[in-house]
PDB file of N, CA, C and O in Angstrom:
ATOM      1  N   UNK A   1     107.103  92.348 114.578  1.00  0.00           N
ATOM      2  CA  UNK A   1     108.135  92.078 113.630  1.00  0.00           C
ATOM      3  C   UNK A   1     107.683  90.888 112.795  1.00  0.00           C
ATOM      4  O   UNK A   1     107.095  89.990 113.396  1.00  0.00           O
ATOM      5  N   UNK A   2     107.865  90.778 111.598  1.00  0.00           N
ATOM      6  CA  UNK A   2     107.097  89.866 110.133  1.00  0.00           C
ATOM      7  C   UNK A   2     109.216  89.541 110.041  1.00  0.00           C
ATOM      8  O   UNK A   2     110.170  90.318 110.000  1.00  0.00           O
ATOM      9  N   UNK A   3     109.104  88.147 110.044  1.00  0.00           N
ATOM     10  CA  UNK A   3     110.506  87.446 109.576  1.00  0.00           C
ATOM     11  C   UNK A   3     109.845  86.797 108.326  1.00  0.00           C
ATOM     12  O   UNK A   3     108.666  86.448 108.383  1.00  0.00           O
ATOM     13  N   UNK A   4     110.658  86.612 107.088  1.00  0.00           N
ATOM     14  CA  UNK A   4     110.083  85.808 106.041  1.00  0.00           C
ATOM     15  C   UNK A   4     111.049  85.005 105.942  1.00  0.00           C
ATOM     16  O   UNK A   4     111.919  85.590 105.298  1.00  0.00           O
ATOM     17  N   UNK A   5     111.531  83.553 106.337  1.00  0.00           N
ATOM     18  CA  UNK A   5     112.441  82.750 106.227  1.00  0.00           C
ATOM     19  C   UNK A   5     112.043  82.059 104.863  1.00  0.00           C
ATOM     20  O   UNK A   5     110.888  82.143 104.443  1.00  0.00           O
ATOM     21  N   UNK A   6     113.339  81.161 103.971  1.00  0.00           N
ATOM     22  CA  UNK A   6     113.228  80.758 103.170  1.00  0.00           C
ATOM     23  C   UNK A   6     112.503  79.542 103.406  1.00  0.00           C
ATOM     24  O   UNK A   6     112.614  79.016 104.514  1.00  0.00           O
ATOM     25  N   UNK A   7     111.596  78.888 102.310  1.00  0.00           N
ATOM     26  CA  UNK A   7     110.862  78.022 102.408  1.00  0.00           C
ATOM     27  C   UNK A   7     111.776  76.599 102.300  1.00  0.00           C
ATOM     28  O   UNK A   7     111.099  75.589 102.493  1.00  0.00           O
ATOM     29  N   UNK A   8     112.948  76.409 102.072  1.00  0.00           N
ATOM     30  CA  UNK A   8     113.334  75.282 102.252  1.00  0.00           C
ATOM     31  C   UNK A   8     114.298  75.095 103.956  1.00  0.00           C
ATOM     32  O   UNK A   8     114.804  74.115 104.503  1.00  0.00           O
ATOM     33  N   UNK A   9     114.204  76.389 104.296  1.00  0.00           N
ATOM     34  CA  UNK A   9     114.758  76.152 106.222  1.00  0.00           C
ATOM     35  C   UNK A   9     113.335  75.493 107.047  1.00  0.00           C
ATOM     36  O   UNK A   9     112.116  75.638 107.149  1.00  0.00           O
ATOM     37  N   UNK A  10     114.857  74.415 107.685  1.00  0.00           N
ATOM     38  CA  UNK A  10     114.404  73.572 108.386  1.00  0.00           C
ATOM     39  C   UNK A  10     113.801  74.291 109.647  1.00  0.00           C
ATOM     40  O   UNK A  10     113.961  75.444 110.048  1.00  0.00           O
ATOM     41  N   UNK A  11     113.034  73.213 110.161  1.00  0.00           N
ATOM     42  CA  UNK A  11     112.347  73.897 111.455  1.00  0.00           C
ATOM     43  C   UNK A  11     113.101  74.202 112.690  1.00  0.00           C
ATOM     44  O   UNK A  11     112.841  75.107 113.483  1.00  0.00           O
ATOM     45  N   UNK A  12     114.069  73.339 112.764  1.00  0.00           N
ATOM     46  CA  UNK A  12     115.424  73.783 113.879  1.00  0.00           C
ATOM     47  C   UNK A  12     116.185  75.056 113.689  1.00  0.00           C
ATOM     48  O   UNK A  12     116.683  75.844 114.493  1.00  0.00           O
ATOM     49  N   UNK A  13     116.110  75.012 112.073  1.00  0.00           N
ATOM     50  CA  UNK A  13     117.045  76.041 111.761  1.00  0.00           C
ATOM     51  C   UNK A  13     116.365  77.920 111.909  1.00  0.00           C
ATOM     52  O   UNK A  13     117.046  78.903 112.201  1.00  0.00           O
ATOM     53  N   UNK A  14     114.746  77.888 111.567  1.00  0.00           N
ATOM     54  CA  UNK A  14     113.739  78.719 112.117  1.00  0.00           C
ATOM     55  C   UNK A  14     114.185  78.340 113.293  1.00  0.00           C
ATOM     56  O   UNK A  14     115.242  78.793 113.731  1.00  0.00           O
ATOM     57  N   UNK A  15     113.559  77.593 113.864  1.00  0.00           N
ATOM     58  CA  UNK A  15     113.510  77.646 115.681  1.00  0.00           C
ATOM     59  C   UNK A  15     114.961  78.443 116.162  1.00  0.00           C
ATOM     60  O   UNK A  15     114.881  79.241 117.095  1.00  0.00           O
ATOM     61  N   UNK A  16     115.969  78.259 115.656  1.00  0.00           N
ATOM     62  CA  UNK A  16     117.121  78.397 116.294  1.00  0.00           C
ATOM     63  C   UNK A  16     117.301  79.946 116.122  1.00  0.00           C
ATOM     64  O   UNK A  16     117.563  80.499 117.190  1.00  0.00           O
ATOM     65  N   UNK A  17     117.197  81.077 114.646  1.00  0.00           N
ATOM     66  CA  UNK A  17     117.061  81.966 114.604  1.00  0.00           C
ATOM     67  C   UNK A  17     116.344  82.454 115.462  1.00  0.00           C
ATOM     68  O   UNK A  17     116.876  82.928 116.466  1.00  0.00           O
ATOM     69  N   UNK A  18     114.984  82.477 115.313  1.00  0.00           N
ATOM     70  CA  UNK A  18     113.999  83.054 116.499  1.00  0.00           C
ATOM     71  C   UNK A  18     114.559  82.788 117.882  1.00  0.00           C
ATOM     72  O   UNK A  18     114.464  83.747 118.648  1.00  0.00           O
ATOM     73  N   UNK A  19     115.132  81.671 118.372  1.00  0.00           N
ATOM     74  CA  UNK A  19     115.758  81.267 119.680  1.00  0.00           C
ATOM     75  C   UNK A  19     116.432  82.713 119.789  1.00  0.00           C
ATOM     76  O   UNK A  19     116.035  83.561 120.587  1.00  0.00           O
ATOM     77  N   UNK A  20     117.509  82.907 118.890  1.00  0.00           N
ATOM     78  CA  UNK A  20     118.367  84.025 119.307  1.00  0.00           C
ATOM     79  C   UNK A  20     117.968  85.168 119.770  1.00  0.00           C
ATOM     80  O   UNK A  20     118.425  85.671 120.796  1.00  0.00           O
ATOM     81  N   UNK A  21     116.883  85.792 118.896  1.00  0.00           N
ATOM     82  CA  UNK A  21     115.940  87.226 118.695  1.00  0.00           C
ATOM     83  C   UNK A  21     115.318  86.680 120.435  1.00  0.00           C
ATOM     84  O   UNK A  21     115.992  87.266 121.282  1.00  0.00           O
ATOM     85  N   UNK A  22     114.431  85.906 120.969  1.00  0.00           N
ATOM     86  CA  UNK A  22     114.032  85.762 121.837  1.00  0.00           C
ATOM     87  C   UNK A  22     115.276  85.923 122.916  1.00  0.00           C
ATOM     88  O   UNK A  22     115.076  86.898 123.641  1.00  0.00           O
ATOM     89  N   UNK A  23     116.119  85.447 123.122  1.00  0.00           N
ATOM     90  CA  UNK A  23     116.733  85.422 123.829  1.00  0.00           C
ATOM     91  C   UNK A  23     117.370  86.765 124.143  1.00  0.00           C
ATOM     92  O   UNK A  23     117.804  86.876 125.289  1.00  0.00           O
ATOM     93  N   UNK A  24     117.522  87.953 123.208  1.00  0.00           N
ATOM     94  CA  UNK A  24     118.106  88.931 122.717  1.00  0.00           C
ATOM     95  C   UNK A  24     116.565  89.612 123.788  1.00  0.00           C
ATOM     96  O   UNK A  24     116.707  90.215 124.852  1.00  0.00           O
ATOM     97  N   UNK A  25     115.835  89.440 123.431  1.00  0.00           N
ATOM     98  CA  UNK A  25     114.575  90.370 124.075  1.00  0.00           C
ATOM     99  C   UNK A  25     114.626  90.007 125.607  1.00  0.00           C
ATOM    100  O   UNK A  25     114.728  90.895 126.453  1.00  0.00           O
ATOM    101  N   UNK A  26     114.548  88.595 125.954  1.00  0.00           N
ATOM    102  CA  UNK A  26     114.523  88.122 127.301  1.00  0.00           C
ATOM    103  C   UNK A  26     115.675  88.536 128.393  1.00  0.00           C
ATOM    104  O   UNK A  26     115.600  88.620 129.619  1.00  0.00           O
ATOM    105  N   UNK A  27     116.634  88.736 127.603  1.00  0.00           N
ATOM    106  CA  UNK A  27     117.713  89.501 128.282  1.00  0.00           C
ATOM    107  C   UNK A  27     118.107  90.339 128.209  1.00  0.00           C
ATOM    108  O   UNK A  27     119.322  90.420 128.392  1.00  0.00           O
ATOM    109  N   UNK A  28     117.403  91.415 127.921  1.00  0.00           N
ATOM    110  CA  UNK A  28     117.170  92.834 128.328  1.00  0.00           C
ATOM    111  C   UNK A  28     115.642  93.023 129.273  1.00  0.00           C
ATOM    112  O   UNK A  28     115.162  94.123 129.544  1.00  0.00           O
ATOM    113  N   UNK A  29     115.254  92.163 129.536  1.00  0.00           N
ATOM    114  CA  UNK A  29     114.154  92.263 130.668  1.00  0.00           C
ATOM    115  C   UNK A  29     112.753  92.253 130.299  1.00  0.00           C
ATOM    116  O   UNK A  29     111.865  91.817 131.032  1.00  0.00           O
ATOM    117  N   UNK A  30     112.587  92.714 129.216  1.00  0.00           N
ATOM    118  CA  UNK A  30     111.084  92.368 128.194  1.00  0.00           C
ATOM    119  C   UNK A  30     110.766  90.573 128.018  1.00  0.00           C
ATOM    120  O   UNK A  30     111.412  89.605 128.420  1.00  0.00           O
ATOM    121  N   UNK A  31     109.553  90.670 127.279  1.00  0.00           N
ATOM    122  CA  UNK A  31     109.590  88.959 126.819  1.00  0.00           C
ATOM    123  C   UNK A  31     108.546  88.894 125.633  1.00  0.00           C
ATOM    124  O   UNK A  31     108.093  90.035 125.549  1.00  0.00           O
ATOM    125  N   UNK A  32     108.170  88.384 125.028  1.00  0.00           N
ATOM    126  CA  UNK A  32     107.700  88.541 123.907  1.00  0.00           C
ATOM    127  C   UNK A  32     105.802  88.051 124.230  1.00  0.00           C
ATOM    128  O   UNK A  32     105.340  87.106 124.868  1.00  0.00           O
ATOM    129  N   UNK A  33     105.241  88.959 123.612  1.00  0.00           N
ATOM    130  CA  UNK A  33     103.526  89.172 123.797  1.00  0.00           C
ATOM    131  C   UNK A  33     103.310  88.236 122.838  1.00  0.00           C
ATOM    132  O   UNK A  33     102.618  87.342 123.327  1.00  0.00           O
ATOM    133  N   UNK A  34     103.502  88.082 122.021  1.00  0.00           N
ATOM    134  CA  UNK A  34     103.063  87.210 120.464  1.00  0.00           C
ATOM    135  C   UNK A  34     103.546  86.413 119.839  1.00  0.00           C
ATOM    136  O   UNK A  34     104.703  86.819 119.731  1.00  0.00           O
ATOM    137  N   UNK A  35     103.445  85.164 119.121  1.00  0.00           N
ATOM    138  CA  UNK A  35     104.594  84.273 118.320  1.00  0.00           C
ATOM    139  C   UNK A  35     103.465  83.761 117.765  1.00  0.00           C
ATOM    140  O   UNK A  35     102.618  83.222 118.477  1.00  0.00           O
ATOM    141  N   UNK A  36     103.300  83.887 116.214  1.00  0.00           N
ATOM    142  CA  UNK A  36     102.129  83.304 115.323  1.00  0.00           C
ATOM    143  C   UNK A  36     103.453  83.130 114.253  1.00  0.00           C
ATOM    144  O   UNK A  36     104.421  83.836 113.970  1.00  0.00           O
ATOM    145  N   UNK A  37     102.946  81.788 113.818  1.00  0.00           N
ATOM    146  CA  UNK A  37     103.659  81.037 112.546  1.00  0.00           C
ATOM    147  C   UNK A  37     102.840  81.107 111.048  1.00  0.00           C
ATOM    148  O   UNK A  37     102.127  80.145 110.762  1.00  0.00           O
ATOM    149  N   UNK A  38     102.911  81.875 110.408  1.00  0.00           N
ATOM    150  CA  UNK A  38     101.923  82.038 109.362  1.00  0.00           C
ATOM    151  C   UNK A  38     101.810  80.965 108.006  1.00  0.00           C
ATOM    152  O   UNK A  38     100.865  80.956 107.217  1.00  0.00           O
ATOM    153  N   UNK A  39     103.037  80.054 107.945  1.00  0.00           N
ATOM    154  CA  UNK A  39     103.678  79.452 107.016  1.00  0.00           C
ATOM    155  C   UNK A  39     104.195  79.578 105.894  1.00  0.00           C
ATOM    156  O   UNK A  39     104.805  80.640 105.773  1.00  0.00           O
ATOM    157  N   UNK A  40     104.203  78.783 104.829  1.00  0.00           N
ATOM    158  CA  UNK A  40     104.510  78.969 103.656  1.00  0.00           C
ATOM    159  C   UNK A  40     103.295  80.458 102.551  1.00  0.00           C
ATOM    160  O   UNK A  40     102.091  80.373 102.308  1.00  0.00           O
ATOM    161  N   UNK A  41     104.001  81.286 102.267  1.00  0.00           N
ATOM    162  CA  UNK A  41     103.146  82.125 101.292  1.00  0.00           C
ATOM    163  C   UNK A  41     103.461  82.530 100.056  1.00  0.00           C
ATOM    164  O   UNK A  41     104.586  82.573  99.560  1.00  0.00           O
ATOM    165  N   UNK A  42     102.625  82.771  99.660  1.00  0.00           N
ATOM    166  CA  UNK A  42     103.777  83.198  98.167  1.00  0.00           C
ATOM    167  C   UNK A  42     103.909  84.634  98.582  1.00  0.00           C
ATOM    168  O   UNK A  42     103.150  85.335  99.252  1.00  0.00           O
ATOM    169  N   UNK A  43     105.274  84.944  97.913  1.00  0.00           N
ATOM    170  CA  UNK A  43     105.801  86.462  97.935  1.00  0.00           C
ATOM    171  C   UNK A  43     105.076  87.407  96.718  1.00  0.00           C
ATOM    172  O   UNK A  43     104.789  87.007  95.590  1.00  0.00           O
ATOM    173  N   UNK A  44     104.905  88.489  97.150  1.00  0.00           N
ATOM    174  CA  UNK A  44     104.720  89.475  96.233  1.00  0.00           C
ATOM    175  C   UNK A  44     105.788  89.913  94.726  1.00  0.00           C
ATOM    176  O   UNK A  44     105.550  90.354  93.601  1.00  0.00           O
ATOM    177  N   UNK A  45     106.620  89.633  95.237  1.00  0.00           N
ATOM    178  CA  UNK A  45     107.786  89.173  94.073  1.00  0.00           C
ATOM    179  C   UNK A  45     109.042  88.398  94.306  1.00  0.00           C
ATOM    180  O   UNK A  45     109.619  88.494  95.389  1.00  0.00           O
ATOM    181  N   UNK A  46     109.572  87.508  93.191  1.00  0.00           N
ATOM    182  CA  UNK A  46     110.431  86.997  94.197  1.00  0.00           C
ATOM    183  C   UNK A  46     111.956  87.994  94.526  1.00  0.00           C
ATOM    184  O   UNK A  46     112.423  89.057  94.116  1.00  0.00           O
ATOM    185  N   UNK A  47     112.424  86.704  95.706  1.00  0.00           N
ATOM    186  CA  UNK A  47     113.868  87.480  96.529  1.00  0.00           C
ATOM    187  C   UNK A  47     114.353  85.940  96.259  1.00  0.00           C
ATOM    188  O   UNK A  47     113.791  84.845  96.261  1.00  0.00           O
ATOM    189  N   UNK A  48     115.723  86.428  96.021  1.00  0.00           N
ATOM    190  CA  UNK A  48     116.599  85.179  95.633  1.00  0.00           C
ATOM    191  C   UNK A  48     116.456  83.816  95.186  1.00  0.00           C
ATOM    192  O   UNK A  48     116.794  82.722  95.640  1.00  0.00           O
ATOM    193  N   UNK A  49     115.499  84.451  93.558  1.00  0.00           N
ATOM    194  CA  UNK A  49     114.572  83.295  92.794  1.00  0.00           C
ATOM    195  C   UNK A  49     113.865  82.580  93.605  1.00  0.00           C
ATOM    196  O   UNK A  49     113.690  81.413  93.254  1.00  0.00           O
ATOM    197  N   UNK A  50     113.315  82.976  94.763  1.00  0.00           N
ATOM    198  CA  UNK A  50     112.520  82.342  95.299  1.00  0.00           C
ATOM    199  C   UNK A  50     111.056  83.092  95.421  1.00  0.00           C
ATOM    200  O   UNK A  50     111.026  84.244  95.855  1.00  0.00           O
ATOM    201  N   UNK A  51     109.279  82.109  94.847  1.00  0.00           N
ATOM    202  CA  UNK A  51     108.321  82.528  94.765  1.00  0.00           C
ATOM    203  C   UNK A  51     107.914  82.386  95.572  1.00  0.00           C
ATOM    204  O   UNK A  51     106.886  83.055  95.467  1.00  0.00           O
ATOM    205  N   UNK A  52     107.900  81.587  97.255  1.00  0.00           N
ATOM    206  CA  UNK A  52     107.489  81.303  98.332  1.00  0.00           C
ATOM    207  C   UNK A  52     108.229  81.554  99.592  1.00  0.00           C
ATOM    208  O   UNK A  52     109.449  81.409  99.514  1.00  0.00           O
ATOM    209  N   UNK A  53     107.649  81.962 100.932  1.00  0.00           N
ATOM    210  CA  UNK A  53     108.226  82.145 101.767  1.00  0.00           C
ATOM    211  C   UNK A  53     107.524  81.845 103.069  1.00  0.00           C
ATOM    212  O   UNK A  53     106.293  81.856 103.074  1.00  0.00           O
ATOM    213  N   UNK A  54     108.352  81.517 104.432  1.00  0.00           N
ATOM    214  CA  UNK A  54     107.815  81.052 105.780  1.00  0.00           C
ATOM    215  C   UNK A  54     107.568  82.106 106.350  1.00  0.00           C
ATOM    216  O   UNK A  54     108.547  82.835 106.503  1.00  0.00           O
ATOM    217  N   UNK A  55     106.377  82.560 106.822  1.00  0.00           N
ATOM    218  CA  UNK A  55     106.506  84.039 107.426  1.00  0.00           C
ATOM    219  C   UNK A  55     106.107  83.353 108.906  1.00  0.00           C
ATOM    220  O   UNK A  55     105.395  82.395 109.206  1.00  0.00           O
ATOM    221  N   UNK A  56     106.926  84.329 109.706  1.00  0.00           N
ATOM    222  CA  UNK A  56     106.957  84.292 111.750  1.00  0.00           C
ATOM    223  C   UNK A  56     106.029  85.298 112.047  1.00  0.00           C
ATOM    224  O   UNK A  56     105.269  85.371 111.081  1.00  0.00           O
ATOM    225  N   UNK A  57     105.742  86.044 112.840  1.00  0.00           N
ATOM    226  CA  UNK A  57     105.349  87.152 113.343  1.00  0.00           C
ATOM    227  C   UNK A  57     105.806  86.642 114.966  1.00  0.00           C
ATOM    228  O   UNK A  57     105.886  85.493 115.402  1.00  0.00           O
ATOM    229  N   UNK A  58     106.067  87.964 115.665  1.00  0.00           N
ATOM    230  CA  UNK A  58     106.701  87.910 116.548  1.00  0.00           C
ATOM    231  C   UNK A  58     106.244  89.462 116.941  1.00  0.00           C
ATOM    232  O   UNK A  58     106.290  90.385 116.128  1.00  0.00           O
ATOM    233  N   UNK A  59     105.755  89.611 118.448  1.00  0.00           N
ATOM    234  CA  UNK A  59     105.767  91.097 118.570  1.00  0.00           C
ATOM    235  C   UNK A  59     105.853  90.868 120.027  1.00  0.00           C
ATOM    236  O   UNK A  59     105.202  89.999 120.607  1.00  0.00           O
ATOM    237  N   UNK A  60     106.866  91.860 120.723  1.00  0.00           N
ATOM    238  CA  UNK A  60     107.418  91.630 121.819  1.00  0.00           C
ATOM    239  C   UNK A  60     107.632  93.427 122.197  1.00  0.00           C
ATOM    240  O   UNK A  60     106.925  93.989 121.360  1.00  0.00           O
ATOM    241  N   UNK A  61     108.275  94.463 123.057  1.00  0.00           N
ATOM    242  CA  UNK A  61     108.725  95.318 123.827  1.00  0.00           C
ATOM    243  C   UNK A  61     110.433  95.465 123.940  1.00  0.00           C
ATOM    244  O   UNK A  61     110.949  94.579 124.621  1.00  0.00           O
ATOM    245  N   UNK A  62     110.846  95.913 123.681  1.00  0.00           N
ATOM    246  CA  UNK A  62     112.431  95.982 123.454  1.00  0.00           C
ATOM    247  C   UNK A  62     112.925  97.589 123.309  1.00  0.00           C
ATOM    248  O   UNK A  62     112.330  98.440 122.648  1.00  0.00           O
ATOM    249  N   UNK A  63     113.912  97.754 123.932  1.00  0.00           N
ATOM    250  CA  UNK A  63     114.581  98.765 124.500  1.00  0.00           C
ATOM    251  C   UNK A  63     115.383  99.233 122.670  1.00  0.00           C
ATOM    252  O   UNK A  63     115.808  98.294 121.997  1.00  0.00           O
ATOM    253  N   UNK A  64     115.460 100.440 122.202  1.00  0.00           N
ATOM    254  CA  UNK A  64     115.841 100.662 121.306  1.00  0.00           C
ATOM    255  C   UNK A  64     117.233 100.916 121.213  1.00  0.00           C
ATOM    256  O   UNK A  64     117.832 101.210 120.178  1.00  0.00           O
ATOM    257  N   UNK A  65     117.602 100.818 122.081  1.00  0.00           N
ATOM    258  CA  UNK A  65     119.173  99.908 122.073  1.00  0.00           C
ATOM    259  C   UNK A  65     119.449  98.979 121.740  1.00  0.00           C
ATOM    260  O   UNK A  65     120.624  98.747 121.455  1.00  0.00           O
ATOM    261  N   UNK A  66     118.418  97.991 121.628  1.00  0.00           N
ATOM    262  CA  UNK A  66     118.497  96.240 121.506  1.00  0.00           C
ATOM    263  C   UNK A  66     118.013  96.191 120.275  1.00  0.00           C
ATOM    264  O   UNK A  66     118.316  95.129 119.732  1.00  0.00           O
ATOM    265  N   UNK A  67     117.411  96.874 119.637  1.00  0.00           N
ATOM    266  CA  UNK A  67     116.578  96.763 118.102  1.00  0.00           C
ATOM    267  C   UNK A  67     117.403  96.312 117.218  1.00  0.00           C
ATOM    268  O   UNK A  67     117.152  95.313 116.544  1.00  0.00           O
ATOM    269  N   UNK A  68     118.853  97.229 117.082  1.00  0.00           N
ATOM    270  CA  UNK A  68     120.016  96.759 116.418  1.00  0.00           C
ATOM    271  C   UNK A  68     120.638  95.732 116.406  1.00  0.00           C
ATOM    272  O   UNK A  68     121.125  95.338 115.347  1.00  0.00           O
ATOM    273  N   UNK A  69     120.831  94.828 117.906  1.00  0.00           N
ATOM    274  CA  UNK A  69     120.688  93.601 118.015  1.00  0.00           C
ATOM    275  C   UNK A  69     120.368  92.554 117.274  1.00  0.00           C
ATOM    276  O   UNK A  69     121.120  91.799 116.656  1.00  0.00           O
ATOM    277  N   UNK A  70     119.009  92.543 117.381  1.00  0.00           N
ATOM    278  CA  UNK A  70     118.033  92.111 116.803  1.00  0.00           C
ATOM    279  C   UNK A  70     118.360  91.902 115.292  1.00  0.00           C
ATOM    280  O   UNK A  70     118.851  90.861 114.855  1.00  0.00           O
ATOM    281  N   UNK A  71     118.034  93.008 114.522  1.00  0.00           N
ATOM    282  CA  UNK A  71     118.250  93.506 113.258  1.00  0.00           C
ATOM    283  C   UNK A  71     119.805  93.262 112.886  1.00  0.00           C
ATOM    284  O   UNK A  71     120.024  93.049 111.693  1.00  0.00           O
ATOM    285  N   UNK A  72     120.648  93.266 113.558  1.00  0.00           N
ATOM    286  CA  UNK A  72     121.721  92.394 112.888  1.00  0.00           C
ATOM    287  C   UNK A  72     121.852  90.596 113.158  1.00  0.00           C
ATOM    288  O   UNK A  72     122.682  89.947 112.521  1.00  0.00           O
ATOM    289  N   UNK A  73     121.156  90.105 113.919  1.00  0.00           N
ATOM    290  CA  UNK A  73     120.932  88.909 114.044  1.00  0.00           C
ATOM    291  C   UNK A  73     120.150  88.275 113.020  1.00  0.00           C
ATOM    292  O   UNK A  73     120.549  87.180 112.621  1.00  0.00           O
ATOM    293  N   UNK A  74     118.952  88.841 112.450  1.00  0.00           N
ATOM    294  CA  UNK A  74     118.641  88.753 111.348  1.00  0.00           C
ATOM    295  C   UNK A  74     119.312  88.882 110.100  1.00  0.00           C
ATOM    296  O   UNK A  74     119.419  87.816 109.495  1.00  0.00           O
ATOM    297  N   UNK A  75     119.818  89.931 109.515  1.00  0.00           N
ATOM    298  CA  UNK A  75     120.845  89.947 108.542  1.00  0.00           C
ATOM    299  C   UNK A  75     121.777  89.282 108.763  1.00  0.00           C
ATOM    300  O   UNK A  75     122.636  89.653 107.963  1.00  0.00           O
ATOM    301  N   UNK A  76     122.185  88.454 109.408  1.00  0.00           N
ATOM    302  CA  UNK A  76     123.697  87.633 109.243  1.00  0.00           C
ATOM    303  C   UNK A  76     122.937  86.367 108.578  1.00  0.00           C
ATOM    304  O   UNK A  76     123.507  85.793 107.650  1.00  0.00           O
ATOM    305  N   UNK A  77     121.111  85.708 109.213  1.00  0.00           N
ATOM    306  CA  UNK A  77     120.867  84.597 109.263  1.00  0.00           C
ATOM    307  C   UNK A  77     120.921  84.464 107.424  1.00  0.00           C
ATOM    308  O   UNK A  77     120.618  85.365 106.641  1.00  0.00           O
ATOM    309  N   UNK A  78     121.298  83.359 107.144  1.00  0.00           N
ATOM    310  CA  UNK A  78     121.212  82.334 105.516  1.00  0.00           C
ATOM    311  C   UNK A  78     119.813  82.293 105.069  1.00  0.00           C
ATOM    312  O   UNK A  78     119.322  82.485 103.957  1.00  0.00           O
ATOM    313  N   UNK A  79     119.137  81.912 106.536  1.00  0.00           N
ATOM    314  CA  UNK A  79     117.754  81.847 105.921  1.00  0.00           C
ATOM    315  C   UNK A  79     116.683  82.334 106.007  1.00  0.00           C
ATOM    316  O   UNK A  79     115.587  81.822 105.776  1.00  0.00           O
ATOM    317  N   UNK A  80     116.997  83.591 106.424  1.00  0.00           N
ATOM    318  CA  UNK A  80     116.270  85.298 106.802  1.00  0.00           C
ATOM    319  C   UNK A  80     116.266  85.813 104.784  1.00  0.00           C
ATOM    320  O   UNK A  80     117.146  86.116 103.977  1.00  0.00           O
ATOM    321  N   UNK A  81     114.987  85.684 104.740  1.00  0.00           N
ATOM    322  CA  UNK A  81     114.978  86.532 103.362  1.00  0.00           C
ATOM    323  C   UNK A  81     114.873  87.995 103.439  1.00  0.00           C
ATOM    324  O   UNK A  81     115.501  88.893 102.879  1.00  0.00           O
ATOM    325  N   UNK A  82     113.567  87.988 104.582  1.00  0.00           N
ATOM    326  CA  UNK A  82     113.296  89.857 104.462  1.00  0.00           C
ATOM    327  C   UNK A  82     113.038  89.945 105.982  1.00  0.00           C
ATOM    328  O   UNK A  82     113.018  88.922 106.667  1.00  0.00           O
ATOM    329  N   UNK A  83     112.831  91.231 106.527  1.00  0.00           N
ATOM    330  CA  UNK A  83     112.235  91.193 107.839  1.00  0.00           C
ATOM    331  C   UNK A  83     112.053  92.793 108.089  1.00  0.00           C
ATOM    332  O   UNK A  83     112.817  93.696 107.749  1.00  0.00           O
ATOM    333  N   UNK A  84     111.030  92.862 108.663  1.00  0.00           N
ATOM    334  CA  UNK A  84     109.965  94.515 109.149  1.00  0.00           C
ATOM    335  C   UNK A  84     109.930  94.105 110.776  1.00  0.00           C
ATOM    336  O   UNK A  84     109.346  93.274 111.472  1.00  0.00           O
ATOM    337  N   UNK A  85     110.915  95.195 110.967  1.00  0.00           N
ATOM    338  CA  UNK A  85     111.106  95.655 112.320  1.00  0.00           C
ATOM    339  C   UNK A  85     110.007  97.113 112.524  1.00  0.00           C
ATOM    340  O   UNK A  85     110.324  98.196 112.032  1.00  0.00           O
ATOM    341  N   UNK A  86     109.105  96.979 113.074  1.00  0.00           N
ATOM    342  CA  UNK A  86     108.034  98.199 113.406  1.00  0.00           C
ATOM    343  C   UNK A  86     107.865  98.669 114.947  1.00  0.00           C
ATOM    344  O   UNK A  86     107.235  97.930 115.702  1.00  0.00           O
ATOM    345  N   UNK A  87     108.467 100.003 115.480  1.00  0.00           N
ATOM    346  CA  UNK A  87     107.893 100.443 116.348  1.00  0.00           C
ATOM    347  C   UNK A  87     107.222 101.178 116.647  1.00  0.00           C
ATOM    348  O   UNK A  87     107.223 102.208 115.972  1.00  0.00           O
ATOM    349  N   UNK A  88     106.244 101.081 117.845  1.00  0.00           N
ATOM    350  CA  UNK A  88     105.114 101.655 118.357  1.00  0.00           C
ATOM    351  C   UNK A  88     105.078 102.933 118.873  1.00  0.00           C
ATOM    352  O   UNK A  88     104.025 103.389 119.319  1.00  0.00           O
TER     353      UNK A  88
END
């Protein structure tokens, strides 16, 4: 999963999103294989006048019951711009 947070969220405020998604995986019995921080990039075009973005990567095992979870935990976040949920 590729999260692109906005480039002016704070690092608590990343940390705290991802906290959730992790926690969301850890308690359904999986745990997450991967966590690479890619940083600031520029976007391919912008999303909400914004030309830069924080990209996460995150790739973990999760029950496709929980995906939705997930994927609405993201869409609620302020500082979730885009995000690619991919399964295997």
């Amino acid at each position: 999963m590729i999260v692109v947070f906005s480039p002016q969220a704070s690092e608590e405020r990343v940390g705290s999103v991802l906290g959730r998604v992790e926690k969301i995986v850890t308690e359904s019995g999986n745990s997450i294989t991967k966590r690479e921080q890619w940083g600031i990039r520029r976007l391919a075009y912008p999303i909400k006048r914004l030309r830069e973005g924080n990209y996460q990567l995150l790739q973990f095992k999760l029950d496709t019951l929980q995906v939705s979870h997930v994927d609405t935990t993201l869409r609620v976040s302020e500082d979730v711009l885009r995000h690619l949920l991919v399964t295997v």
